[in-house]
KEMIPA-106761 format. One record per residue (C-alpha): residue number from 1; residue in three letters; x, y, z. Coordinates in Angstrom, 1 decimal, padded with zeros to 4 digits. Each point is the difference from the previous one (the first is absolute). Layout:
# residues N
   vomi   guti        X        Y        Z
    NUM    ala        X        Y        Z
...
This chain:
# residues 381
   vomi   guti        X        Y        Z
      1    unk   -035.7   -000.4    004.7
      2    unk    001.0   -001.2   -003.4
      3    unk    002.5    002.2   -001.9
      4    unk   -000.5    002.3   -002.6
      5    unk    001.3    000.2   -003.7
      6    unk    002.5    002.8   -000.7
      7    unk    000.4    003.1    001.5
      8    unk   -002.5   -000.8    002.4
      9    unk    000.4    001.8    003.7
     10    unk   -000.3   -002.9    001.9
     11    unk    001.4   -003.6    000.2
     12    unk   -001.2   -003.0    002.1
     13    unk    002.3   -001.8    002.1
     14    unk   -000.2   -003.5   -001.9
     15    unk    003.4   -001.5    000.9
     16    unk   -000.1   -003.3    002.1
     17    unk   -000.5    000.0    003.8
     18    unk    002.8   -000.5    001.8
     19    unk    000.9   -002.7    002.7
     20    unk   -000.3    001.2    004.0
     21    unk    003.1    000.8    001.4
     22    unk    001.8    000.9   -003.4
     23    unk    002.5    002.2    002.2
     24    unk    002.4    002.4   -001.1
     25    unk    004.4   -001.0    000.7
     26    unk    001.0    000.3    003.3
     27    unk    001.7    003.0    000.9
     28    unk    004.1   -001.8   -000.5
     29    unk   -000.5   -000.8   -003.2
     30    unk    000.2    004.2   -000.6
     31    unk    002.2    000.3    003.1
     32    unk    002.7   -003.1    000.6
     33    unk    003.2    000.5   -002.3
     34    unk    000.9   -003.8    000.0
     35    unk   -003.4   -000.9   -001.7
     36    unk    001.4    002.8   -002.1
     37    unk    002.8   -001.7   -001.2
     38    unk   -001.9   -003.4   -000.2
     39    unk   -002.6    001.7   -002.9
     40    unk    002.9    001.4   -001.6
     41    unk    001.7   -003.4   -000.2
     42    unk   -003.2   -002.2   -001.0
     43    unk   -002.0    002.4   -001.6
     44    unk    002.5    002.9   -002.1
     45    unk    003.2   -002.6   -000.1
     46    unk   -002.0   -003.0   -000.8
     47    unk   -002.6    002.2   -003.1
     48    unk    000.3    001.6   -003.3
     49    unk    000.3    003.4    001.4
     50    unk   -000.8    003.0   -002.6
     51    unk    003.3    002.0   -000.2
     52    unk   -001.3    002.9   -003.2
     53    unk   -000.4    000.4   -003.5
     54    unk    002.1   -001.7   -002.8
     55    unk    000.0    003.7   -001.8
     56    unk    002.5    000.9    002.4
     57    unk    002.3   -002.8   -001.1
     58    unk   -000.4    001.2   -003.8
     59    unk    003.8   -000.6   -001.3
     60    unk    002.9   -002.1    001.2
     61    unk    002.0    001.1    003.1
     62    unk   -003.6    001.2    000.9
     63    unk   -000.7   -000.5    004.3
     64    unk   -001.5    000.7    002.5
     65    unk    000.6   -001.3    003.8
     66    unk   -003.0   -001.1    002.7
     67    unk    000.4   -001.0    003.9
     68    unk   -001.5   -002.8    001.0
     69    unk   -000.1   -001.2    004.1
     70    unk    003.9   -000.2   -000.2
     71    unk    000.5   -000.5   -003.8
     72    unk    001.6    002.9   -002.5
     73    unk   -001.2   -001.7   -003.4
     74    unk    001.5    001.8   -003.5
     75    unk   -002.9   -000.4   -002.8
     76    unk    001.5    000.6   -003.1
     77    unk    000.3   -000.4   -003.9
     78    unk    002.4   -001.4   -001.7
     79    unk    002.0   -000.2   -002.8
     80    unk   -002.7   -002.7   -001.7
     81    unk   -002.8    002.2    000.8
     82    unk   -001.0   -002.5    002.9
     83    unk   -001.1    001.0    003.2
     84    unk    002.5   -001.4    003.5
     85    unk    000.0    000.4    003.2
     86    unk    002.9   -000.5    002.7
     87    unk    000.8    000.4    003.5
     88    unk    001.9    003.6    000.0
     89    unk    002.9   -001.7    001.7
     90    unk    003.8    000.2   -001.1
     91    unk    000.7   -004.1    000.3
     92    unk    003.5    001.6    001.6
     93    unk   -000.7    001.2    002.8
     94    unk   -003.4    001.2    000.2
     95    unk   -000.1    002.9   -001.0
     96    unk   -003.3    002.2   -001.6
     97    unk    000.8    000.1   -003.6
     98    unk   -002.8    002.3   -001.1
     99    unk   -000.7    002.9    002.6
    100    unk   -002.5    002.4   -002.4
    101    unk   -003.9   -001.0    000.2
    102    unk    000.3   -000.4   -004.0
    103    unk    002.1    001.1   -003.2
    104    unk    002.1   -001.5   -002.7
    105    unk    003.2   -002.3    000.0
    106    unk    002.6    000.2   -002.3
    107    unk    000.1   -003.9   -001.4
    108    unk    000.8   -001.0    003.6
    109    unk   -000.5    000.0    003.6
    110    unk    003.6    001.0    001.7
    111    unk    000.0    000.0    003.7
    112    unk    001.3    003.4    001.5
    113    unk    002.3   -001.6    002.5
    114    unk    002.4   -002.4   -001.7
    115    unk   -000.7    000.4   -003.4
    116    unk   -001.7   -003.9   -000.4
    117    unk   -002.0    000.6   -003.4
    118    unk   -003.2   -002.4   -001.2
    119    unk   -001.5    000.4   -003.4
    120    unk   -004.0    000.9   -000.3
    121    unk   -000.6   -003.9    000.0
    122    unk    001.8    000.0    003.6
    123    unk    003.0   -001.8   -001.0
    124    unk    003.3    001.0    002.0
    125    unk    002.1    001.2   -003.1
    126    unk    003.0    001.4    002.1
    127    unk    001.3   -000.6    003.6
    128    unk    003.1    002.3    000.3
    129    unk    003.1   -001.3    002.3
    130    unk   -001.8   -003.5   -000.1
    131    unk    002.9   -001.6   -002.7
    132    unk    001.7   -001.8    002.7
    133    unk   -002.6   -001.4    002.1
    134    unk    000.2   -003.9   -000.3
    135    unk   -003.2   -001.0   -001.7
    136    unk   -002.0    003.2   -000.6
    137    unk   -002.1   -000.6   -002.5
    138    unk   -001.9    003.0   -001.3
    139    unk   -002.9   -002.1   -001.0
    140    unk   -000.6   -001.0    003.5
    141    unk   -001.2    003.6    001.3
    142    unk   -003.0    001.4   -002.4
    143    unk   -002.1    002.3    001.9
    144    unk   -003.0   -001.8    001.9
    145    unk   -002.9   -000.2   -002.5
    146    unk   -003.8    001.3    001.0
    147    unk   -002.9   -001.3   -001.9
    148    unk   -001.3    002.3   -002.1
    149    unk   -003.2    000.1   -002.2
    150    unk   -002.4    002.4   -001.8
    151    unk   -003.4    000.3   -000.1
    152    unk   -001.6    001.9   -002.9
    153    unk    002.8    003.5    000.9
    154    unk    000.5   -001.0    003.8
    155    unk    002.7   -001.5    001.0
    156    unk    000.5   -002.4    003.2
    157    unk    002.7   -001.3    002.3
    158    unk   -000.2   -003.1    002.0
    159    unk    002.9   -000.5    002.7
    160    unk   -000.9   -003.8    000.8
    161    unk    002.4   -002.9   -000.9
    162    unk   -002.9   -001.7   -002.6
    163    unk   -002.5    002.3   -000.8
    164    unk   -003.3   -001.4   -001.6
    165    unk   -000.9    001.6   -004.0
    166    unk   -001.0    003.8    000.9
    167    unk   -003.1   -001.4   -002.2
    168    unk   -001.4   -001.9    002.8
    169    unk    000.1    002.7    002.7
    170    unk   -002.3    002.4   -002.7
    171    unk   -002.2   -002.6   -000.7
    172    unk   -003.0    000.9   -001.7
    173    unk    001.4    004.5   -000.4
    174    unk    001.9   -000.8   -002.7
    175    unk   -002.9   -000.8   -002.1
    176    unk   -002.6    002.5    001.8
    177    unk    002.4    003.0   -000.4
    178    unk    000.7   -000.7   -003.7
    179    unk   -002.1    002.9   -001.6
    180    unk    002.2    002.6    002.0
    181    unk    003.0   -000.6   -002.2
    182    unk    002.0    000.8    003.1
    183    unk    003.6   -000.5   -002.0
    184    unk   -000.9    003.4   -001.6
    185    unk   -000.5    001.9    002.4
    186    unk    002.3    002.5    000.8
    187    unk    001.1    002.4    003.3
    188    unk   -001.1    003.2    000.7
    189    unk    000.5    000.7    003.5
    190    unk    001.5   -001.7    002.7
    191    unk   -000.4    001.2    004.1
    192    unk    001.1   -002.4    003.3
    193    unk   -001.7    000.4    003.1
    194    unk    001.4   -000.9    003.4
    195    unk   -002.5   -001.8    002.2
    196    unk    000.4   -000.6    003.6
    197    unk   -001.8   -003.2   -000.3
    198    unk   -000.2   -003.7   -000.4
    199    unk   -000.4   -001.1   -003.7
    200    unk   -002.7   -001.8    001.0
    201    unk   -002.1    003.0    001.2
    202    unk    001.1    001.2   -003.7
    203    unk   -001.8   -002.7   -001.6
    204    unk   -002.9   -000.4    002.1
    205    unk   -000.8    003.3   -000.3
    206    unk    000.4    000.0   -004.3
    207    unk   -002.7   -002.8    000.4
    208    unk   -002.8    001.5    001.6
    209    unk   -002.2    003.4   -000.9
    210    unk   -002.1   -000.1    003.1
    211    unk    002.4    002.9    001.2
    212    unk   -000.8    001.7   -003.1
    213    unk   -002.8    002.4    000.2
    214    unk    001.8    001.1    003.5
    215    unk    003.4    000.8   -001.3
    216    unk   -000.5   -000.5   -003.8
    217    unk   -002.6    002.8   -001.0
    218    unk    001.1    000.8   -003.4
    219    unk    000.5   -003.6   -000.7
    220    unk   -003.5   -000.8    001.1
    221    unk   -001.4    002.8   -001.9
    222    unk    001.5   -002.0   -003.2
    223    unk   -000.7   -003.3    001.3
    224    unk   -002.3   -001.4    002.3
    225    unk    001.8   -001.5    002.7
    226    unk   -002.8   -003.0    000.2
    227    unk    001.1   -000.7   -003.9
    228    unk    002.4   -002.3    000.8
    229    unk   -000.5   -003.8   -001.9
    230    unk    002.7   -001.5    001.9
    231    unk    001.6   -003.6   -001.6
    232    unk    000.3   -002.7    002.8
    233    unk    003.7    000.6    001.8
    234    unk    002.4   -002.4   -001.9
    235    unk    003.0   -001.6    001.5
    236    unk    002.4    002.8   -001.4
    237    unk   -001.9    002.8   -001.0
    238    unk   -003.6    002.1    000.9
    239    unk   -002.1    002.5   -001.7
    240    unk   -003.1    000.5   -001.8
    241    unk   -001.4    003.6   -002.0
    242    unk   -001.6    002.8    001.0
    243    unk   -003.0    001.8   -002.3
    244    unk    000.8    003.5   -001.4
    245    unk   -002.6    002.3    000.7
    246    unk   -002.2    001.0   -003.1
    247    unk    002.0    003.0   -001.7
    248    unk    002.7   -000.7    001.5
    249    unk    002.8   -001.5   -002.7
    250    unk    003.3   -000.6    002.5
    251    unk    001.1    000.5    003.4
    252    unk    001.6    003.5   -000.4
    253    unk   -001.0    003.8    002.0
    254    unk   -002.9    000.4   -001.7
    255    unk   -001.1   -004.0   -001.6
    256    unk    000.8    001.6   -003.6
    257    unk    002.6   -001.3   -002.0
    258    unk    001.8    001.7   -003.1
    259    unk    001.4   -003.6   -000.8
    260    unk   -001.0   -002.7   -002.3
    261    unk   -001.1   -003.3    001.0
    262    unk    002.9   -002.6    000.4
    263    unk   -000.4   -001.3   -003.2
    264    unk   -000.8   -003.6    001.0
    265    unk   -002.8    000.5    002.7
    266    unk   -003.2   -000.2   -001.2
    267    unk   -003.7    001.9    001.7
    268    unk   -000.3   -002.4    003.0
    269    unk    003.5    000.2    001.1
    270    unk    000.1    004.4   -000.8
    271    unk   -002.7    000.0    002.6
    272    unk    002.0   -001.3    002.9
    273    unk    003.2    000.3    001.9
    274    unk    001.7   -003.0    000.6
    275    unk    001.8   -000.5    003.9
    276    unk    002.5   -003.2    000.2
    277    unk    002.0   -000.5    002.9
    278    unk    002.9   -002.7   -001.7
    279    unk    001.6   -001.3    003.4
    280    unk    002.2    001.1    001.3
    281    unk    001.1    003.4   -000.3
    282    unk   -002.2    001.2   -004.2
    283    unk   -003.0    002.2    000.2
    284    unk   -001.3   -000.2   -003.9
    285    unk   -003.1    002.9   -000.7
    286    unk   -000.7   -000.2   -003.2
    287    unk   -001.8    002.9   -001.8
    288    unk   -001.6    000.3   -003.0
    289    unk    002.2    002.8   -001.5
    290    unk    003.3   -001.0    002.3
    291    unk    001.8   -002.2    002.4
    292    unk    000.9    000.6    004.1
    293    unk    002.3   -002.5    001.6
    294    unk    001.3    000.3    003.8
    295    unk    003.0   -001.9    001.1
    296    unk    000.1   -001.0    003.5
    297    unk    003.1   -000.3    001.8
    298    unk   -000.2   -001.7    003.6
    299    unk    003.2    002.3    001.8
    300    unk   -000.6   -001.5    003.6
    301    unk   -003.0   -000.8    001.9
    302    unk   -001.5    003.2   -000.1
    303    unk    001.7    002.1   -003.2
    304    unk   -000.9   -000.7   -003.5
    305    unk    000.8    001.7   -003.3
    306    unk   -002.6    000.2   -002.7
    307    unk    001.0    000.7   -003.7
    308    unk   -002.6    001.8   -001.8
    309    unk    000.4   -000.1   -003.6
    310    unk   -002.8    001.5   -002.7
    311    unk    000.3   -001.6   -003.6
    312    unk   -001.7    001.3   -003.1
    313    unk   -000.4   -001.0   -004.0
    314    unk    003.1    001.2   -001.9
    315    unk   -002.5    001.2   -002.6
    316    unk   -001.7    002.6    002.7
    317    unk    003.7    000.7    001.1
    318    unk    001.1    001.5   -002.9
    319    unk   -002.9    002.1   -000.5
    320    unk    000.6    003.9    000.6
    321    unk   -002.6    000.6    001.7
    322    unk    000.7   -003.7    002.7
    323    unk   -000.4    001.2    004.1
    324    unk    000.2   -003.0    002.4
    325    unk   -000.5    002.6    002.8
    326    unk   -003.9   -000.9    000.4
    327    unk    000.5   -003.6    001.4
    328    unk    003.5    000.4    001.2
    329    unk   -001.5    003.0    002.5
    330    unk   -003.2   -002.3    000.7
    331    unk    002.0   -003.0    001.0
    332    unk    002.1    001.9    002.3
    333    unk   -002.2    001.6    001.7
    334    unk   -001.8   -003.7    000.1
    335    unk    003.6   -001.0    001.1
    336    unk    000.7    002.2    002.7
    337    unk   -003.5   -000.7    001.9
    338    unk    000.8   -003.5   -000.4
    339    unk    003.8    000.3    001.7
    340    unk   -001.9    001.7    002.3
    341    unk   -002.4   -002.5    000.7
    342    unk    002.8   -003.0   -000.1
    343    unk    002.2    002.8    002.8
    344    unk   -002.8    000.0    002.0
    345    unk   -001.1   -003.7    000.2
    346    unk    003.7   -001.0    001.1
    347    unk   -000.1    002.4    002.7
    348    unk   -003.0   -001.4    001.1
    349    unk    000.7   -003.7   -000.1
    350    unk    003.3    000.9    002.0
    351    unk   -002.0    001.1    002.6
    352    unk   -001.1   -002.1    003.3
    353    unk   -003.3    000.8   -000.9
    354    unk   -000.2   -002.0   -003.1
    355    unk   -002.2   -002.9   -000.4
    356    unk   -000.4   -002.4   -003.1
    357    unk   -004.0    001.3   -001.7
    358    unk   -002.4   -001.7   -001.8
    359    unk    000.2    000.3   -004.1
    360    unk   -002.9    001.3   -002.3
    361    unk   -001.5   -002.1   -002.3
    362    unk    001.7    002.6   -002.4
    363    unk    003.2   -001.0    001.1
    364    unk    000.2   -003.2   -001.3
    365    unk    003.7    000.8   -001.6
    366    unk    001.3    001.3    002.8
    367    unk   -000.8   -003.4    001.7
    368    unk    001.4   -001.7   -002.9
    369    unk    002.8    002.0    000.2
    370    unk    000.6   -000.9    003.5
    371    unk   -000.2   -003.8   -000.3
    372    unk    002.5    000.3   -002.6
    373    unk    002.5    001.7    002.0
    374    unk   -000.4   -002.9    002.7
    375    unk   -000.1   -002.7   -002.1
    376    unk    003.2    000.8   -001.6
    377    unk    001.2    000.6    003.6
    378    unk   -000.8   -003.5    000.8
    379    unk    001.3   -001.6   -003.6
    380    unk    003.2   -000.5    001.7
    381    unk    002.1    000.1    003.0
């Protein structure tokens, strides 16, 4: 059945065939908290890892703090109008320097137990009752640096010891995601959800809208689940587009939007939603009147956090008259029968009864999403 042209009520399912015996995961890689720890350490600790929004690090002495597997990391401004990242240890004796999720440091980062004091740039600029110890050196105990980068208003963290150019890991998005202007974009509403899931149930389920017209029904009334023009999975990120129903102008209650067009996008991109999962823990949906990002934190083999944040145009912002309530209350609503979903399949795959399945042909990311988790399982020992 060939496929129709816009806002047509039926799509045909022209997406290669799939190889026999493309199976889903066995059931320990939701279930066994070693393998766990090893995706933390070679996938999260060994990645660019999205950490939020350089508008939340708008002045110097501006933070905020994210846990990674066993890492506290500080992501901060400083005084140069740079943006650092360091291990939130006290080089003393270990203590946490920073304890609040986020806020603003006076010039420095003093440590709350013995007073040790480092400047923004993480130099140790006072070590009290230290005077007599035979060659301390101040300059010998910075705080441990995190790579940091940005990418067009988002802001990474990689723990490893050389991390490649955050570049390379986008590949071809940075070019393909240009007309969002994402760096102007600015919050409107941020919600965290507490999953009692895998991440990997998280993502798998972000990937695929076969669920959709089951659990979805507003969505699919503004979108047609069989819409979807996926691109071919790519070694660190997945996604494609989804149509927008004709009349409908956004993903919001009721499809309408009171919002302009982000400026840059122009009558092809307006007409879709954009879904990119950028491995391993960013969900990027872009709209054509706003932005929705989800953060996925991996808390142990079944809990996750996800960060939901909804950015708009400052222009629409600072109208009278702005309400992001229409896609904020449509996403989580979407949200919570999603967590729902991701709940359920955990339970499930903890259960004797589980057995690997075969994959749709429609659920070619999700097996691309799995053959990246095991290759960088096997990259190293």
């Amino acid at each position: 059945m060939s496929r129709p042209g816009r806002g047509g009520s039926t799509y045909g399912n022209t997406r290669p065939e799939l190889a026999a015996g493309t199976m889903t995961l066995p059931a320990r890689h939701y279930t066994d908290p070693e393998l766990f720890r090893a995706e933390l350490e070679r996938i999260h600790c060994d990645m660019w890892v999205y950490a939020g929004r350089t508008e939340a690090l708008a002045s110097a002495g501006s933070y905020f703090v994210r846990q990674l597997a066993n890492a506290s990391v500080i992501v901060l401004r400083d005084e140069g109008g740079g943006l650092r990242a360091f291990h939130n240890v006290c080089r003393h004796r270990g203590t946490l320097l920073c304890k609040e999720e986020q806020g603003t440091l006076p010039s420095r980062i003093q440590c709350p137990y013995h007073g040790w004091t480092y400047g923004l740039d993480g130099r140790l600029m006072n070590a009290p009752h230290m005077e007599k110890v035979e060659g301390f050196e101040e300059s010998d105990y910075p705080l441990g640096p995190v790579a940091v980068e940005e990418w067009d208003g988002h802001v990474f963290i990689n723990l490893s010891a050389r991390p490649e150019p955050l570049a390379e890991q986008l590949g071809a998005l940075q070019q393909k995601f240009r007309p969002w202007r994402m760096q102007e974009l600015k919050l409107a509403e941020r919600r965290v959800y507490h999953l009692k899931a895998n991440w990997k149930l998280i993502i798998q389920n972000y990937s695929e809208c076969l669920h959709c017209p089951i659990v979805h029904p507003l969505l699919q009334q503004q979108s047609h689940y069989m819409s979807g023009d996926n691109e071919a999975p790519q070694p660190n990120y997945l996604g494609g587009r989804m149509e927008l129903r004709e009349g409908v102008e956004t993903l919001s209650m009721d499809g309408s939007s009171k919002r302009s067009r982000l400026p840059g996008l122009g009558e092809e991109e307006a007409r879709h939603v954009y879904y990119y999962a950028i491995l391993p823990n960013l969900l990027l949906n872009l709209h054509p009147d706003y932005m929705l990002t989800h953060t996925i934190w991996p808390l142990a083999v079944d809990r996750s956090d996800v960060v939901c944040e909804w950015h708009f145009h400052p222009d629409e912002m600072r109208k009278p008259a702005f309400d992001p309530s229409g896609p904020v209350e449509f996403w989580d609503m979407t949200n919570r029968q999603d967590w729902e979903l991701s709940d359920l399949a955990q339970e499930g795959i903890s259960s004797r009864g589980y057995r690997p399945g075969p994959y749709s042909n429609r659920e070619d990311l999700l097996h691309g999403f799995d053959r990246f988790v095991l290759d960088r399982l096997a990259a190293r020992p």
